[in-house]
Each structure stands twice: as structure tokens, then as C-alpha cells.
TIGU-930777 format. One record per atom (N, C-alpha, C, CB): residue number from 1; atom name; y, x, z. Coordinates in nm, 4 decimals. Glycine has a CB too. Example, Ala and Ser with C-alpha at 12.3 -4.5 7.8 and 13.67 -1.06 7.14 Angstrom:
2
pos->1 site->N Y->-0.5690 X->1.3190 Z->0.7800
pos->1 site->CA Y->-0.4500 X->1.2300 Z->0.7800
pos->1 site->C Y->-0.3300 X->1.3200 Z->0.7800
pos->1 site->CB Y->-0.4473 X->1.1308 Z->0.9046
pos->2 site->N Y->-0.2250 X->1.2850 Z->0.7080
pos->2 site->CA Y->-0.1060 X->1.3670 Z->0.7140
pos->2 site->C Y->0.0030 X->1.2900 Z->0.7870
pos->2 site->CB Y->-0.0598 X->1.4084 Z->0.5725
//
This chain:
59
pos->1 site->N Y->-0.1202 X->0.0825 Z->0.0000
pos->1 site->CA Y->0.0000 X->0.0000 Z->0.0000
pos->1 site->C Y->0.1259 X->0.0865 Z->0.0000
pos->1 site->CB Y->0.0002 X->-0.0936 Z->0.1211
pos->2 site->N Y->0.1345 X->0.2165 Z->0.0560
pos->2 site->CA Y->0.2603 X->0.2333 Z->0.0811
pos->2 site->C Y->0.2994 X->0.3407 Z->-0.0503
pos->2 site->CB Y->0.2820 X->0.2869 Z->0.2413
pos->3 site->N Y->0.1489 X->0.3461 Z->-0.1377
pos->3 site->CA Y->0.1989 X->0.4236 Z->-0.3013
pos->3 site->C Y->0.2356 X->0.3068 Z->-0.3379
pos->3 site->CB Y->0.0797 X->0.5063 Z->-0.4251
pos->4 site->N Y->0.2547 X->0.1863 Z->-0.3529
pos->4 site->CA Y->0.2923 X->0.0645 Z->-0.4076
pos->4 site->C Y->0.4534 X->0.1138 Z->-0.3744
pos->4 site->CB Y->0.2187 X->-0.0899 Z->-0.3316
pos->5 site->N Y->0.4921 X->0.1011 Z->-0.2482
pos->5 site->CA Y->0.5971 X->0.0778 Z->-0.1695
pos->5 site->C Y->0.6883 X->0.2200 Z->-0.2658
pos->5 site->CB Y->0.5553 X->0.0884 Z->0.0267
pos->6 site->N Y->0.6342 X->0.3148 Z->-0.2579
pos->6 site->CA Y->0.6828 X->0.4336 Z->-0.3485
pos->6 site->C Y->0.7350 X->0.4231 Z->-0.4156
pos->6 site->CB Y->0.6303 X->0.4982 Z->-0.4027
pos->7 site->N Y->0.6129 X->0.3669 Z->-0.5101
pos->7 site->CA Y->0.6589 X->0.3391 Z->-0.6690
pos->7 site->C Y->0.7679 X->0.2551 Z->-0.6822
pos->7 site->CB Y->0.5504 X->0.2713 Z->-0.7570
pos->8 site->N Y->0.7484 X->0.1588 Z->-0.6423
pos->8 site->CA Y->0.8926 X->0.0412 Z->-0.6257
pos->8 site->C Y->1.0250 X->0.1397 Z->-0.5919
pos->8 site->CB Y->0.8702 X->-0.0944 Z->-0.4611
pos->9 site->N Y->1.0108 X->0.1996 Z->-0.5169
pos->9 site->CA Y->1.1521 X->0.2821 Z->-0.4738
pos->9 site->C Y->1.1987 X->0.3708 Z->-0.5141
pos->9 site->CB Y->1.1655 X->0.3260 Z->-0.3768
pos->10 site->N Y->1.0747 X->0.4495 Z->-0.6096
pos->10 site->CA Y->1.1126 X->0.5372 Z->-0.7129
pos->10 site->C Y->1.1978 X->0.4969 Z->-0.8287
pos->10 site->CB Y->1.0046 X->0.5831 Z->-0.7614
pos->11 site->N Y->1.1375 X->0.3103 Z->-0.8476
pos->11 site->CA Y->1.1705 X->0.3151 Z->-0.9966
pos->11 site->C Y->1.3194 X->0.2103 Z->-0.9612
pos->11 site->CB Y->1.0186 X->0.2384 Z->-1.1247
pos->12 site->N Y->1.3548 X->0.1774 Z->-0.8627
pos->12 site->CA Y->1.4767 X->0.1702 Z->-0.8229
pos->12 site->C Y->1.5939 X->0.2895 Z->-0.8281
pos->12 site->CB Y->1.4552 X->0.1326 Z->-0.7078
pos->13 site->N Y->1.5464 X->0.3868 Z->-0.8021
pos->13 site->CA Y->1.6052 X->0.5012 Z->-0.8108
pos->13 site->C Y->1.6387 X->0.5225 Z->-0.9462
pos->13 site->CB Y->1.5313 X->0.5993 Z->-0.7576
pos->14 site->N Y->1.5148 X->0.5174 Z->-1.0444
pos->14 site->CA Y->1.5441 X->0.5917 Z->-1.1776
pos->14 site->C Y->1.6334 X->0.5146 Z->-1.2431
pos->14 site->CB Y->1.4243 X->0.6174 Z->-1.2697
pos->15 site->N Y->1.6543 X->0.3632 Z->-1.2075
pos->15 site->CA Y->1.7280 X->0.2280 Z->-1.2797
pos->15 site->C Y->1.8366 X->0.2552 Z->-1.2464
pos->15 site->CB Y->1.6964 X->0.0766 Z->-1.2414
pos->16 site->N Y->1.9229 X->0.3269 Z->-1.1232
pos->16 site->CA Y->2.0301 X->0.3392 Z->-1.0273
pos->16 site->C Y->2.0707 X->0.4519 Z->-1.1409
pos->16 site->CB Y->1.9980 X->0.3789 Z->-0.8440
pos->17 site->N Y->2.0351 X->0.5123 Z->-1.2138
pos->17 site->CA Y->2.0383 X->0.6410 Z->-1.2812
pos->17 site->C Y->2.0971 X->0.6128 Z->-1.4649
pos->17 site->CB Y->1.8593 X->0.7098 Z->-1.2648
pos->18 site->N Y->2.0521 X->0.5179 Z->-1.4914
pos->18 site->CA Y->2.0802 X->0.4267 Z->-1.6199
pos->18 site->C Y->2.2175 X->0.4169 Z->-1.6257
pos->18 site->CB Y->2.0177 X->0.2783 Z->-1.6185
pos->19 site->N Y->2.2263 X->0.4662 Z->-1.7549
pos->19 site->CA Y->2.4296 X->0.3977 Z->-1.7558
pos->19 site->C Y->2.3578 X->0.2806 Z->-1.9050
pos->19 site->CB Y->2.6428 X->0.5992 Z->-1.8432
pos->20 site->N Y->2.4038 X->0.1789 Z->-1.8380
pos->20 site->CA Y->2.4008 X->0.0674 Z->-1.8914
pos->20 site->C Y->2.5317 X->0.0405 Z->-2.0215
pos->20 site->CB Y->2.4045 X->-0.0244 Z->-1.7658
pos->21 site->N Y->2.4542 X->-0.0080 Z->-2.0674
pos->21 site->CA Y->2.5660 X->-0.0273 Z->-2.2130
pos->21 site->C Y->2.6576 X->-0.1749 Z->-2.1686
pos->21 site->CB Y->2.4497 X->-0.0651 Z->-2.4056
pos->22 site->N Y->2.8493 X->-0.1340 Z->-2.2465
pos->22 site->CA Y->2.9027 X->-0.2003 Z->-2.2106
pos->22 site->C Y->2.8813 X->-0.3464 Z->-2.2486
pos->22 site->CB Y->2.9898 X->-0.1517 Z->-2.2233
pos->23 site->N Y->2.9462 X->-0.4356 Z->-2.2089
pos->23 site->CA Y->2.9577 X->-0.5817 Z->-2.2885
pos->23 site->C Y->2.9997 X->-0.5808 Z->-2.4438
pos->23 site->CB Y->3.0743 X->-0.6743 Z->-2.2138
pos->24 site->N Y->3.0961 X->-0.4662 Z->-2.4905
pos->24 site->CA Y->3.1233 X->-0.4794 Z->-2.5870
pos->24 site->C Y->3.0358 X->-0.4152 Z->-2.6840
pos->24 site->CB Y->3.2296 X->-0.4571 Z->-2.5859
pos->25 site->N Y->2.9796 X->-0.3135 Z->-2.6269
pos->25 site->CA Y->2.8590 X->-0.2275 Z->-2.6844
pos->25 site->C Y->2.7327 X->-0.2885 Z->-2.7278
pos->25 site->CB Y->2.8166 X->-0.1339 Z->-2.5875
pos->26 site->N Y->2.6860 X->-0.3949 Z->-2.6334
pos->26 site->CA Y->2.5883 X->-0.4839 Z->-2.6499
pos->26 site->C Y->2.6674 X->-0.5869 Z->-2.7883
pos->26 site->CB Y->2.5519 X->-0.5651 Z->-2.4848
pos->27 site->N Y->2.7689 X->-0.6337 Z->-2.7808
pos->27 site->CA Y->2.7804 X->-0.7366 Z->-2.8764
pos->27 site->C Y->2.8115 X->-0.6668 Z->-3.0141
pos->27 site->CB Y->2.8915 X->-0.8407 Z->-2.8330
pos->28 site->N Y->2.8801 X->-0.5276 Z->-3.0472
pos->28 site->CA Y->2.8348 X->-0.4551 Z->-3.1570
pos->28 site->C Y->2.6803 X->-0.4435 Z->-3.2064
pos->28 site->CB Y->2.8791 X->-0.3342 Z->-3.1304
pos->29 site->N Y->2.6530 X->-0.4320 Z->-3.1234
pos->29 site->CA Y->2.5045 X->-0.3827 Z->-3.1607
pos->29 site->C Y->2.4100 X->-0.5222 Z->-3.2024
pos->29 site->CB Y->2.4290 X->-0.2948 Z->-3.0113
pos->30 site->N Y->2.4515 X->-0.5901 Z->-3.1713
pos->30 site->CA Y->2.3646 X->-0.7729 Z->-3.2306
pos->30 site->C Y->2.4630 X->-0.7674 Z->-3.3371
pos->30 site->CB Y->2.3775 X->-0.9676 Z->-3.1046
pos->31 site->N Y->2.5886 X->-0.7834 Z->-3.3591
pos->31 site->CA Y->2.6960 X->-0.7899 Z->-3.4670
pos->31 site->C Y->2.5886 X->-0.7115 Z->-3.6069
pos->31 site->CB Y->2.8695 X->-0.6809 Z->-3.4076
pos->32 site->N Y->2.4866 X->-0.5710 Z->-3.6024
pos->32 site->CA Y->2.5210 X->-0.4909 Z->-3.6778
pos->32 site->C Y->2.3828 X->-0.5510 Z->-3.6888
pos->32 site->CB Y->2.5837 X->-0.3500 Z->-3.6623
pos->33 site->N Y->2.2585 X->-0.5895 Z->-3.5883
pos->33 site->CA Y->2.1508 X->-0.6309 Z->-3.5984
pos->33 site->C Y->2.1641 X->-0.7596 Z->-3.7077
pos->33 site->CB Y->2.1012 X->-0.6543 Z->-3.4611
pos->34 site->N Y->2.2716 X->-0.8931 Z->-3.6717
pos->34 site->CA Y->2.2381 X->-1.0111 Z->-3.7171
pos->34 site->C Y->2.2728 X->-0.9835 Z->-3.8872
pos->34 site->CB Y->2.3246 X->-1.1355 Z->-3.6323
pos->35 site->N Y->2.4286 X->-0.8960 Z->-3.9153
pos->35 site->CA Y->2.4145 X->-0.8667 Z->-4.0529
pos->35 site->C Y->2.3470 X->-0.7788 Z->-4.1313
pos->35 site->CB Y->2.5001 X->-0.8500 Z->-4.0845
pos->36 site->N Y->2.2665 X->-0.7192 Z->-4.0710
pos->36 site->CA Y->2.1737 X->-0.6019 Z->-4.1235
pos->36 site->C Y->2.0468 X->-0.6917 Z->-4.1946
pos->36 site->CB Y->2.1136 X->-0.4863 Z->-3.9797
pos->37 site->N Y->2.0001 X->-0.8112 Z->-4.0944
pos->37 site->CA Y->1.8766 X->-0.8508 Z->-4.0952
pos->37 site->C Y->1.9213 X->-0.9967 Z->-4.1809
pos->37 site->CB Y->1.8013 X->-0.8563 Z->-3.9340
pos->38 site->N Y->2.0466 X->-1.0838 Z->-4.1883
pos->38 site->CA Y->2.1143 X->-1.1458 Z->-4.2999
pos->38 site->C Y->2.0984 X->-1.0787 Z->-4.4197
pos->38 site->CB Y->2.2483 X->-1.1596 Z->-4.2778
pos->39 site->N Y->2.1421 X->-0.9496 Z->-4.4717
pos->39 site->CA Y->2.1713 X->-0.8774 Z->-4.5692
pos->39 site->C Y->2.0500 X->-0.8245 Z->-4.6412
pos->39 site->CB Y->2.2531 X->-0.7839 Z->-4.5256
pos->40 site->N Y->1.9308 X->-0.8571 Z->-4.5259
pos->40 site->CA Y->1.8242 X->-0.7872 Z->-4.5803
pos->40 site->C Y->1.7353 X->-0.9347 Z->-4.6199
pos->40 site->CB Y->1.7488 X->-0.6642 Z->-4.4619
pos->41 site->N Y->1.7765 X->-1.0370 Z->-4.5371
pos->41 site->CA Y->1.6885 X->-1.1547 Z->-4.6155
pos->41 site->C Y->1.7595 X->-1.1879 Z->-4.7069
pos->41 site->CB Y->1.6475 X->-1.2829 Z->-4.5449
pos->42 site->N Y->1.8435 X->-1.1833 Z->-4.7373
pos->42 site->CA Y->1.9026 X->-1.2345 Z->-4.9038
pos->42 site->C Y->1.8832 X->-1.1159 Z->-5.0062
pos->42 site->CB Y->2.0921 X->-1.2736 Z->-4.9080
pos->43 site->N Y->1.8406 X->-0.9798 Z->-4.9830
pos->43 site->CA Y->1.8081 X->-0.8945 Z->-5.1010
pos->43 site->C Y->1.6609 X->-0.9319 Z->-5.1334
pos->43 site->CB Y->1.8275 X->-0.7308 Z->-5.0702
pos->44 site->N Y->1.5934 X->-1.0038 Z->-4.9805
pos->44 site->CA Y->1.4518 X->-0.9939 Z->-5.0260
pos->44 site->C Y->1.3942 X->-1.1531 Z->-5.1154
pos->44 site->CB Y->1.3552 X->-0.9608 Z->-4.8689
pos->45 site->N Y->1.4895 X->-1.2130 Z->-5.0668
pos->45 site->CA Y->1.4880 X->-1.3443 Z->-5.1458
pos->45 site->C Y->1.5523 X->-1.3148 Z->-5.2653
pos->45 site->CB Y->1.5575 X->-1.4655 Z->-5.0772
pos->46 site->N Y->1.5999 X->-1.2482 Z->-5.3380
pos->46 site->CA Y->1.6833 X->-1.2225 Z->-5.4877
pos->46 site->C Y->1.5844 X->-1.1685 Z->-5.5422
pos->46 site->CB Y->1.8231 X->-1.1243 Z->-5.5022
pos->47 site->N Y->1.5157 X->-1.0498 Z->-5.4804
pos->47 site->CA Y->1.3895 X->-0.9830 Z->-5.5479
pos->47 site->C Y->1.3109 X->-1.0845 Z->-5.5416
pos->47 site->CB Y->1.3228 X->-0.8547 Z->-5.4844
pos->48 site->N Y->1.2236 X->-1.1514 Z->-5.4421
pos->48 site->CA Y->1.0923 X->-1.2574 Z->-5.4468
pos->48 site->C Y->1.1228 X->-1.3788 Z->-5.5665
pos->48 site->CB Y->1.0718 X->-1.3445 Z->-5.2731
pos->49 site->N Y->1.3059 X->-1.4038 Z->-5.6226
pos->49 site->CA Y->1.3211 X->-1.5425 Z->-5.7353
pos->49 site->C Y->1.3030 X->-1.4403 Z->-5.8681
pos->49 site->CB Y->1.5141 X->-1.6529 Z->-5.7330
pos->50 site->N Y->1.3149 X->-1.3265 Z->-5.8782
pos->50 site->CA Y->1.3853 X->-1.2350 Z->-6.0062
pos->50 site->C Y->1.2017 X->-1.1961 Z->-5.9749
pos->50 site->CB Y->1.5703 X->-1.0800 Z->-5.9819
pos->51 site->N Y->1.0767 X->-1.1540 Z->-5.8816
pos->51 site->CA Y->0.9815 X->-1.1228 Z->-5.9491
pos->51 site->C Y->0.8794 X->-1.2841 Z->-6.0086
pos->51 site->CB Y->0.9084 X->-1.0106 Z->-5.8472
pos->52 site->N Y->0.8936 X->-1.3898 Z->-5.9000
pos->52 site->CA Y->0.8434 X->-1.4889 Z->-5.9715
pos->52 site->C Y->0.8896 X->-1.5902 Z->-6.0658
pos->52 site->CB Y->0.8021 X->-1.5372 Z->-5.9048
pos->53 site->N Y->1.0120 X->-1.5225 Z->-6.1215
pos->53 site->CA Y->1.0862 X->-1.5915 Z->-6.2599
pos->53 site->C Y->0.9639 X->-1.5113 Z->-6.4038
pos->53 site->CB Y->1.3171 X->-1.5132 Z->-6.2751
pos->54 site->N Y->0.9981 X->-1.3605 Z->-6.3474
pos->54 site->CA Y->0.8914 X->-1.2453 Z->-6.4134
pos->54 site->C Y->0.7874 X->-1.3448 Z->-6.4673
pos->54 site->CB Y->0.8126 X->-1.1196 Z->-6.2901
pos->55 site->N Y->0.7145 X->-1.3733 Z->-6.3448
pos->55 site->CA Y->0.5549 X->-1.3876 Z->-6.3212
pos->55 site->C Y->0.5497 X->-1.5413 Z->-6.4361
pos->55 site->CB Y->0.4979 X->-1.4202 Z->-6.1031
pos->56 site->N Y->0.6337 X->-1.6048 Z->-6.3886
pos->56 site->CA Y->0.6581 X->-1.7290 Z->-6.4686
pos->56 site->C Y->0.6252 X->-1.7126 Z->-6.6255
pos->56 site->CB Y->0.8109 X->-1.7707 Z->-6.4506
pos->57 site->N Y->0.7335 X->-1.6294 Z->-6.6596
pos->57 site->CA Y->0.7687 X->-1.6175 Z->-6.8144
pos->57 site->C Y->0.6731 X->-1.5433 Z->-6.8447
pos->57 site->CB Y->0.9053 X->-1.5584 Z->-6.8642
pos->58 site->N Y->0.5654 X->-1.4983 Z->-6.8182
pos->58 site->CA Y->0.4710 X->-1.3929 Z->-6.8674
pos->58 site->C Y->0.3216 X->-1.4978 Z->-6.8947
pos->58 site->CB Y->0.4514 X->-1.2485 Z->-6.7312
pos->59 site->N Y->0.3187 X->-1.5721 Z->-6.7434
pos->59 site->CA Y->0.1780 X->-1.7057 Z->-6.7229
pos->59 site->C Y->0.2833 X->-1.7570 Z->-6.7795
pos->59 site->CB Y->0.0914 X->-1.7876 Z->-6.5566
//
């Protein structure tokens, strides 16, 4: 029990140690996530109409 008790107080320690990212830092970082992952479903939907237009005109 008291390596339990340790561990818990160790990893309190190591968390006390974290520099946490700001509020504004966090909302850049979704900002760059939501248009990254926008930007990447509309290239992959332009390629998936432009290869089964392909596939179309060929069957």
C-alpha cells in the first residue's frame, strides 16, 4: 500500500512540474487543428469526385 501511496505523490510532483499551455495557446492550436482537418476533407473529397468521374467515363 504505501508503493501505491508513493506513486500517487510522485506523480503529483511530476504534474506540479508541467507548464501548462495558455488559454490562448490551447485555442490556436484547435484553430490550426479544425482548418487543417477542414482543408484536408475538401482536397480529399475533390480527389474521391475527379477519381470516380475517371472511373465513370472509362465503365
Amino acid at each position: 500500500m504505501s508503493k501505491i501511496v508513493q506513486f500517487l505523490k510522485e506523480c503529483v510532483a511530476e504534474l506540479r512540474k508541467v507548464v501548462w499551455p495558455t488559454r490562448e495557446d490551447v485555442i490556436a492550436a484547435v484553430k490550426v487543428v479544425l482548418v487543417s482537418t477542414v482543408v484536408i476533407a475538401v482536397l480529399l473529397g475533390v480527389l474521391d469526385a475527379v477519381l470516380v468521374a475517371g472511373v465513370n467515363l472509362i465503365f
